[in-house]
N, C-alpha and C positions, 0 to 999 in steps of 0.2 A: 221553251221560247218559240213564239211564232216566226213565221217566215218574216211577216212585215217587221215584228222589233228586230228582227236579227239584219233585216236591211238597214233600218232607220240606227243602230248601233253602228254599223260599218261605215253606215254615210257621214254619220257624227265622230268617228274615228279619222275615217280621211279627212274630211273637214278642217280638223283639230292639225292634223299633222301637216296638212298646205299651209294652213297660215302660220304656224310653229315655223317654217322653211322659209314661207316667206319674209316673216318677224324678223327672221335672222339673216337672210338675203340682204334686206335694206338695212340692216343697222350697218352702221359704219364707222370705225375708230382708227386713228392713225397708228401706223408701227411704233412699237416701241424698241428704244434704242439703248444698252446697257454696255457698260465699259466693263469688261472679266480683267482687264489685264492693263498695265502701265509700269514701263519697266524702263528706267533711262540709266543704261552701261557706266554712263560717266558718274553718277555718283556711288557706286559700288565699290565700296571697299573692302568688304568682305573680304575676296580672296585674295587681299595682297599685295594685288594686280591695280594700279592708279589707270583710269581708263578717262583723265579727262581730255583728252584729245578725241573722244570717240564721239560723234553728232546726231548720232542716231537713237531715235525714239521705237522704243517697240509696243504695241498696242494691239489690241485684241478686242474688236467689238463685235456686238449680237445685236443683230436686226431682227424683228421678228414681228410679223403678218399677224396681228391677235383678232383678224375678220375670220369667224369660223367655217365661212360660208362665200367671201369675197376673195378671190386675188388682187393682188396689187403692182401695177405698173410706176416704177421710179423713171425718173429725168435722169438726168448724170447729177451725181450728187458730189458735194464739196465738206469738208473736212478741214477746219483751221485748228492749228496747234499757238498756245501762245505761253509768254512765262510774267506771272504779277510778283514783281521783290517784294519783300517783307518790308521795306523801307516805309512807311508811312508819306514819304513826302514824294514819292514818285508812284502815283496810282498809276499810271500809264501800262496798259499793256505792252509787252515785246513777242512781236511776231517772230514764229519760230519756224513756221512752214505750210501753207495751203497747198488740197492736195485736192484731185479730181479725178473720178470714178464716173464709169460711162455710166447707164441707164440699165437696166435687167427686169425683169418679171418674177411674180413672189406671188408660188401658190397659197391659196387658204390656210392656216396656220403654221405655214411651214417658219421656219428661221432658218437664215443666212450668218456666217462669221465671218468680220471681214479684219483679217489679223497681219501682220506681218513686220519688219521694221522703214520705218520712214528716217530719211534724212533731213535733217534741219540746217537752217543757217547757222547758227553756235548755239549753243545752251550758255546764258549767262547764271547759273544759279550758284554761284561764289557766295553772296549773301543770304543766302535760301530764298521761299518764295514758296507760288505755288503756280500751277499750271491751270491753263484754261482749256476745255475741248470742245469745241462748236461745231456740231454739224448740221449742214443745209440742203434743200434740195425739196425738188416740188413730185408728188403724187398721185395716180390717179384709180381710182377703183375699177375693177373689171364687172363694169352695169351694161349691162343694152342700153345702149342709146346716150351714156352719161360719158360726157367727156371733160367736164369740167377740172380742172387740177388744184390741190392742195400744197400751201404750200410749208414746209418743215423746217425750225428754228429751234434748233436745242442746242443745251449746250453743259456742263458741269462742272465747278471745279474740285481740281485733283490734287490731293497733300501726297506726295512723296517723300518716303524714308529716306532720310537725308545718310543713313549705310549701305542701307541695301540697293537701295536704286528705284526699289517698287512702290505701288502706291501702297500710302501706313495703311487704308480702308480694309479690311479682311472681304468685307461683303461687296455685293456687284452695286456699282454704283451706277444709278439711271438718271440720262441725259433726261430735264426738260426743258422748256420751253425758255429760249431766250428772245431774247431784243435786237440783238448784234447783228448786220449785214455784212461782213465783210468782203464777201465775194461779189458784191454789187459795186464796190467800189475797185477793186483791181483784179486783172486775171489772178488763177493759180500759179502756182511756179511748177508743180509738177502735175502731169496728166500719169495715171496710174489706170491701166485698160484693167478690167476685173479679172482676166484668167490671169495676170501677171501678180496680182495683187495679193497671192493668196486667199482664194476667198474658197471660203468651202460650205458646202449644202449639209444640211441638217435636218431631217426627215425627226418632226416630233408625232 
């Protein structure tokens, strides 16, 4: 191989691999958000133990950077808990508890957990029902020069084992895309700062 192919090979190589870098630099996809865990004390009967005086919701969610190549800067982000009765004639939601979470940074495909137990105003699920999980909160990509923010509306609903307490789902269930503003409409009731929140980093 001569000098000149073995240049023109190399330039076509770096070439290849700038725009490969770059191709994935500019692509851009919002976090995705998945529920591991829902656990609510008060319907647990399992061990014997009647826990329905207990208010608190335990939760376990995974945030996760799927920009291979981009960081991501969050806002303070909001978190609504709610309970829909099985009742047919009462479609109405009941709020259980909005929660707000300051703002952080999120390297390139790293994920964050953000788990721990929340309190609620009561749990009415005497009739059963199911729960609703909405979370909101606006993003902005780590570009030169780009500052524009996204904004994020998920949400899913949650069937809980009416023994156990946990969600019946085995598998991780993924928030998408809802409709609902709730937090446009009234503050939080609880501010939860993220080092108190339990939140823990997760190197994938």
């Amino acid at each position: 191989m001569g000098l000149k192919t073995a240049f023109i090979c190399f330039l076509t190589t770096a070439i290849i691999i700038v725009l490969t870098f770059f191709a994935i630099y500019i692509t851009r996809v919002l976090p995705s958000i998945q529920l591991h865990e829902f656990y609510v004390p008060a319907l647990n009967t399992t061990t014997g133990n009647l826990t329905m005086t207990n208010n608190t919701i335990y939760i376990n969610l995974r945030l996760k950077n799927r920009n291979p190549a981009t960081g991501l800067h969050y806002d303070p982000l909001y978190l609504n808990i709610s309970f829909i009765p099985k009742d047919q004639k009462n479609t109405s939601m009941i709020a259980l508890g909005e929660y707000r979470m300051h703002g952080f940074y999120q390297g390139n495909g790293k994920a964050k957990n953000v788990m721990g137990p929340l309190m609620t105003r009561g749990l009415p699920v005497a009739n059963g029902g199911f729960f609703r999980v909405e979370f909101f909160g606006k993003v902005r990509y780590k570009l030169v020069g780009y500052k524009k923010r996204h904004n994020m509306k998920l949400g899913a609903d949650v069937e809980v084992d009416e023994k156990t307490g946990k969600k019946a789902e085995n598998e991780v269930i993924r928030l998408v895309k809802s409709g609902a503003n709730w937090y446009h409409r009234r503050p939080p009731i609880t501010v939860v700062p993220v080092s108190i929140f339990l939140i823990t980093m997760l190197f994938i």
